[in-house]
N, C-alpha and C positions, 0 to 999 in steps of 0.2 A: 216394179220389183223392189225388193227387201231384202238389206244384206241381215240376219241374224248371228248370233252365238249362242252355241248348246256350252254352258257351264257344268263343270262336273259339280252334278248334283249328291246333297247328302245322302251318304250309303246305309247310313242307321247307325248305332252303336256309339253316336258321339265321333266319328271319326273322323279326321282335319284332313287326310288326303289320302291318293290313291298312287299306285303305279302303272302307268298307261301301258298293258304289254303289248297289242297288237294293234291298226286297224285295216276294217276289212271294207275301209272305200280309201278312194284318192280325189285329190282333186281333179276337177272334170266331171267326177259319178254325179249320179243323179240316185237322190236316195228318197225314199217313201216314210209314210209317217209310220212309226214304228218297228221302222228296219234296222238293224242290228248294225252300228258302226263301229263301235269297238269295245274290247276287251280291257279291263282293268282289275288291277290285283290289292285288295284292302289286307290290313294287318287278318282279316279272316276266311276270305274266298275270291276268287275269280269270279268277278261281276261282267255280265253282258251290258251294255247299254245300248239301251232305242233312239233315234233320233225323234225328235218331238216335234218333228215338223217335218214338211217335203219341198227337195227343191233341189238345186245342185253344189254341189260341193266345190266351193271359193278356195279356200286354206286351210291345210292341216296345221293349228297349234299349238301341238306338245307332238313329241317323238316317243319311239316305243321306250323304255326305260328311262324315262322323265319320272318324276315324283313330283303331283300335279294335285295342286291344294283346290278345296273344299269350295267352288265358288268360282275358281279361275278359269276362263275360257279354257275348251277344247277343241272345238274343228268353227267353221263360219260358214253358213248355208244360204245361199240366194235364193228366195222364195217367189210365187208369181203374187201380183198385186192382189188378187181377190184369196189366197191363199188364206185360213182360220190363223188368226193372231194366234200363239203358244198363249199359255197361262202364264199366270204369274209366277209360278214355281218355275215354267221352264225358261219364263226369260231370268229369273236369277234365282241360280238352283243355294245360293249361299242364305238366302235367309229364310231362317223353319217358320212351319205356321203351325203351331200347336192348335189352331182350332178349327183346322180346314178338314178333320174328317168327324172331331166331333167328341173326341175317345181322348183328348188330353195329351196323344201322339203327335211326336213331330213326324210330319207326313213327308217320305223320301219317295225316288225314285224306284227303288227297289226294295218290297217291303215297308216297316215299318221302324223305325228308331227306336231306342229305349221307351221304354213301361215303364210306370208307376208299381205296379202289379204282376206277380208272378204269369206268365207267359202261357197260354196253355196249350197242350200237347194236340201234336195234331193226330190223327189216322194218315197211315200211309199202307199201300197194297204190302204185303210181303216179296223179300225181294228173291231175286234166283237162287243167291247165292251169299254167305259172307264169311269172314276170314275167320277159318278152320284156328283151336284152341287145340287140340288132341296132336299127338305126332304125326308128323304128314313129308311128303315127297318134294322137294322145295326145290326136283330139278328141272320140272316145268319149265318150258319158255312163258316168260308172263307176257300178261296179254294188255293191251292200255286200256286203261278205264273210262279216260276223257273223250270228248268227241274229239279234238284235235290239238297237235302237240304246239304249244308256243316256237311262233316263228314270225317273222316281219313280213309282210306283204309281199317285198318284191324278192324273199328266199321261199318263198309259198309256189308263188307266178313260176320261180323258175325251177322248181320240185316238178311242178304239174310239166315241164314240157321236158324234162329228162326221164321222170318215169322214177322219181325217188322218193322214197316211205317216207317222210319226214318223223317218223315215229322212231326211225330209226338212225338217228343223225345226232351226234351230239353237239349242243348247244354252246356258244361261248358270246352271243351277246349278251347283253343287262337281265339278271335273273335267268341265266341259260337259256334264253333265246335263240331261235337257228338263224343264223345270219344269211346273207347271200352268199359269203365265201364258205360257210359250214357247208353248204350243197357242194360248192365246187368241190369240197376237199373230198366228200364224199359219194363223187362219180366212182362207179367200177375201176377197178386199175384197168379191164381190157375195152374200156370206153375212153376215148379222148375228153379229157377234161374242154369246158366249150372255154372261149375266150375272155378272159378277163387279166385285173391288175395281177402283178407277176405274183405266185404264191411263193410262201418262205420255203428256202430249202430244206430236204430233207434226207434224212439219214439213207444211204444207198440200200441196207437192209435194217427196215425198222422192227425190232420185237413184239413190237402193239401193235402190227398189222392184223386186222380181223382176215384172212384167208378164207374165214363161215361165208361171210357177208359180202367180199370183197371188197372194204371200206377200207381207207388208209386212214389209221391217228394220226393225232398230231406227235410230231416228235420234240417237242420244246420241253426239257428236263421239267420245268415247272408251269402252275398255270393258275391264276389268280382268277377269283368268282368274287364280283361284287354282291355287297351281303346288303339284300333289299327283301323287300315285302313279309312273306311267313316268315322267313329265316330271323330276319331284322328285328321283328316284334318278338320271335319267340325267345332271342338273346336277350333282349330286354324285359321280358317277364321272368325271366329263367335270374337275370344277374339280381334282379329287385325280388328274386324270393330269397338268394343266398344271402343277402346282405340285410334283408330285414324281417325273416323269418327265423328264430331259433331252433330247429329242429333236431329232432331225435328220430330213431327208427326201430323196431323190433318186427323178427321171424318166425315164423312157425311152420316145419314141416309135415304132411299130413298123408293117409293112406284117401285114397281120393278112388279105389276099387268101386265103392259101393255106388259115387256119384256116376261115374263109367256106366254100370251095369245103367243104373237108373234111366240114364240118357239114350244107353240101348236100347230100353224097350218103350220110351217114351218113341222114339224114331217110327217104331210100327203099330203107332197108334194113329187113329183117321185125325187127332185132332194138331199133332203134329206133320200130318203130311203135307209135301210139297216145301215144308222149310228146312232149313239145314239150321239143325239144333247141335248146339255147342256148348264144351264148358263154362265157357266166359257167358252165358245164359243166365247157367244154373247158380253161379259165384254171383252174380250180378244180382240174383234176386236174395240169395243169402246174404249178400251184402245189407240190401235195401231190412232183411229183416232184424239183423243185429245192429240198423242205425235205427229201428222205433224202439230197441233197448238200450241203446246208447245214443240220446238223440245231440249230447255235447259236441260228437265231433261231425256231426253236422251242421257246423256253426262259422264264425271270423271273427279275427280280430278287426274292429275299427280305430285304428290308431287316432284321428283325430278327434274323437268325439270318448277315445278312453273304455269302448263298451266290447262285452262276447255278444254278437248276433247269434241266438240259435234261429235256426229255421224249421217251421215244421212241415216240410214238405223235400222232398228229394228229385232237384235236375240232377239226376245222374251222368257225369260227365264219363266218355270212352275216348281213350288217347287212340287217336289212328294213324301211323305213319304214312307220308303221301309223297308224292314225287318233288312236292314243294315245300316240304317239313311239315314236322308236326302240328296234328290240329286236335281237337279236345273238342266236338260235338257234343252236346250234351239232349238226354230223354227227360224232356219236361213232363212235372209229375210223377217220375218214377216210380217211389210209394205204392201208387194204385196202380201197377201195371201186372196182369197176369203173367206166368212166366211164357206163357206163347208169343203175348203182347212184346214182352221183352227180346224173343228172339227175333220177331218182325222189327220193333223197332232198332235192333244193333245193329243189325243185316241194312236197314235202309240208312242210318245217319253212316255206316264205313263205307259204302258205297257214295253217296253224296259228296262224304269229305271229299275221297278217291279220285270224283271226277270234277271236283273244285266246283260243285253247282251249291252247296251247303252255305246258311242264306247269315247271316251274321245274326239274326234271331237263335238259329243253329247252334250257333259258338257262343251265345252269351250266357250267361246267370246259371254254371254250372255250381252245386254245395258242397259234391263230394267227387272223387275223380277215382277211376279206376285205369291202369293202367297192365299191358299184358307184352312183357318181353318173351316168355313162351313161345310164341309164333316164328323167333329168332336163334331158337334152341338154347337158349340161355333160362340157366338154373332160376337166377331170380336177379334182381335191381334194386339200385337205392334210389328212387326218384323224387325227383323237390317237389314242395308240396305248392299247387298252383295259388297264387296271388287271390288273396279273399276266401279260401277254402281252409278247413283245419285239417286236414287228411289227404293219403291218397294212397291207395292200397295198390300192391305190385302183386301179380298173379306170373308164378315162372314156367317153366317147360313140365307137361305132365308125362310121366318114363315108367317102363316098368322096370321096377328098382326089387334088390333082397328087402324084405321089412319082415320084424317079428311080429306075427299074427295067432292069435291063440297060442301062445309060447313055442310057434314051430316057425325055423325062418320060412317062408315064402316068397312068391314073386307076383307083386302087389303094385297097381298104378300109382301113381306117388308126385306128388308136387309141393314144392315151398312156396306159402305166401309171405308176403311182407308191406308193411306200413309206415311213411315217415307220415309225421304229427307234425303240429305248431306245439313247442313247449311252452309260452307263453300260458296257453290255456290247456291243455291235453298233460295229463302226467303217466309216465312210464304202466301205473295199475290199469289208469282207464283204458290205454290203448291196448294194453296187455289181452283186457279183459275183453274186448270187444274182438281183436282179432283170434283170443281162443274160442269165440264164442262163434264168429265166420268160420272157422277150421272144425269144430263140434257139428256145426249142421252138415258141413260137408263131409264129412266121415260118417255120418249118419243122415243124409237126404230126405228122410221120410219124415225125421224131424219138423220138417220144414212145414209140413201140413197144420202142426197148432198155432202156424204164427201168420197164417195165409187169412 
């Protein structure tokens, strides 16, 4: 027998470490080669990890919210003696072999690392369903997208033998975590909590009692969230754009009727069925068309080297809001994507995000970013323009509003766009010119056919 350590190997993207949230052995198990042992959270997605070998599990290394670098042991696995030696990546997952597949890539466990070379698009099925851009009913009970909600092992173990949703339980360990005592808190009131450490008192009649649910809150006046994984990184993209990007912004409000109708009867044609076609589609490819007439602000600044990179090619990046913060997917090769293409590929990367399987290829080497507060009934936003990007255009709530139409008021679908720029390179005309140029196709959609 052979004691091993699975090292938390490279995730791709350049990235130094990870946050361990879950795992789903202990020591004692006995795990198989390629069995799922635990969950870990990168500045980009929730990563599964396989064990790389089989045998039984010695020691657990890191705890669930640890922040567990690039290299550093994770669990230790007792192997039998005739068991297949791991490779040499998986006995030290810290050092890349850029020539182990051949392609110039550092080869990781999951996926593959940065490129040299623009990334190319994959095909994916079209999906059921994705986040409605038009006015919609937001009083739904939402439904969870992931397979299963972040919880520690033994608040999972004791979920399963009280008979509680953990979907439904809010979270207070590291990264909102369901802890063991989050279950106890949220036994039924007319169920005996089972035995454990004494819980903190509480208030004799608490206000944030769910009465729906029969779930008790917590009653402690305030409550402190450690700021880890998406949160963490996206504070830190967010403060190194305000501080080293110069930006400006300009608005345009537009009669968006025409695009409506358009998407109406595009719905009942064969070559749209079966997907749920949206505005944020049809903006999205009017987008891609006013960035091959304006290809500047598909570009960056490189501060160290002093140069504008324009790029002739568009990762169209889509901001999705997720249970875990914000993430920015991007459609590799955009450019060439039919506007059907476009609505299969939106539907599949806010799904992905949504359920944290979206792979850090996904999140990288976005040019341009569109973002859509709309979905949140809000008129419109001023959003910072993402780190390496010159642009990023805001799409707000579409309404039917009074507008003057043929010189008689009317009642007209209607929405404001908006774009903040890098000043450094983008000046107040070009971007002028480019977002009246997005706002002209859309008011006029058929437009769009001389530039397809």
């Amino acid at each position: 027998m052979a004691d091993l350590e699975f090292r938390l190997p490279d995730l791709g993207e350049g990235l130094a470490d990870a946050e361990l949230v879950s795992w789903s052995v202990g020591a004692g198990d006995t795990v198989e080669l390629n069995q799922t042992i635990a969950e870990v959270e990168t500045a980009k997605a929730v990563v599964a990890l396989p064990s790389p070998f089989a045998g039984t599990v010695v020691e657990l290394l890191a705890q669930p919210g640890d922040t567990v670098l690039v290299g550093a042991p994770l669990i230790r696995v007792r192997t039998e003696a005739d068991a297949p030696a791991p490779t040499a990546v998986e006995q030290d997952s810290s050092v890349p072999d850029s020539s182990a597949n051949g392609t110039g890539r550092t080869a990781v466990l999951v996926g593959y690392g940065p490129e040299e070379e623009a990334v190319s698009r994959r095909r994916r099925p079209a999906p059921a369903a994705v986040e409605p851009d038009a006015p919609q009913d937001n009083t739904a009970t939402p439904v969870p997208q992931t397979d299963r909600a972040a919880a520690t092992p033994a608040a999972r173990r004791l979920a399963r033998e009280l008979g509680i949703d953990l979907w439904y339980v809010p979270g207070s360990g590291p990264d909102g975590a369901v802890t063991v005592e989050d279950v106890r808190d949220a036994v039924p009131v007319s169920q005996p909590r089972p035995a454990a450490t004494p819980a903190p008192a509480r208030a004799a009649a608490d206000p944030r009692s769910d009465s729906d649910h029969g779930l008790i809150r917590p009653a402690a006046r305030e409550e402190r969230t450690p700021i880890s994984g998406i949160r963490k990184r996206t504070a830190a993209a967010m403060v190194a754009s305000a501080r080293t990007i110069p930006q400006a912004s300009a608005f345009v409000t537009l009669d968006f009727t025409a695009s409506m109708e358009l998407l109406d009867h595009l719905r009942t044609t064969t070559s749209f069925q079966g997907l749920t076609l949206t505005p944020l589609a049809l903006i999205a490819k009017s987008v891609l068309a006013a960035l091959a007439e304006f290809p500047d602000l598909n570009a960056f600044w490189d501060e160290a080297k002093q140069e504008i990179v324009t790029k002739h090619y568009v990762n169209l990046g889509i901001a999705v809001a997720t249970d875990r913060g914000l993430l920015v997917p991007n459609l590799k090769e955009a450019h060439a994507l039919s506007l059907r293409e476009l609505c299969q590929e939106i539907g599949w990367l806010a799904d992905t995000a949504r359920s944290g399987s979206a792979t850090p290829t996904d999140l990288r080497g976005s040019t341009f970013t569109i973002t859509n507060v709309g979905v949140f009934g809000v008129d419109i936003g001023v959003p910072l323009v993402n780190p390496g990007e010159a642009a990023i255009l805001c799409l707000g709530s579409i309404r039917k509003r009074p507008w003057v139409f043929r010189d008689e008021v009317a009642v007209r679908w209607v929405t404001t766009l908006g774009i903040s720029f890098d000043h450094r390179m983008i000046d107040g005309e070009l971007a002028s010119r480019f977002l009246a140029t997005v706002a002209g196709l859309l008011e006029d959609p058929l437009t769009l056919l001389g530039r397809m």
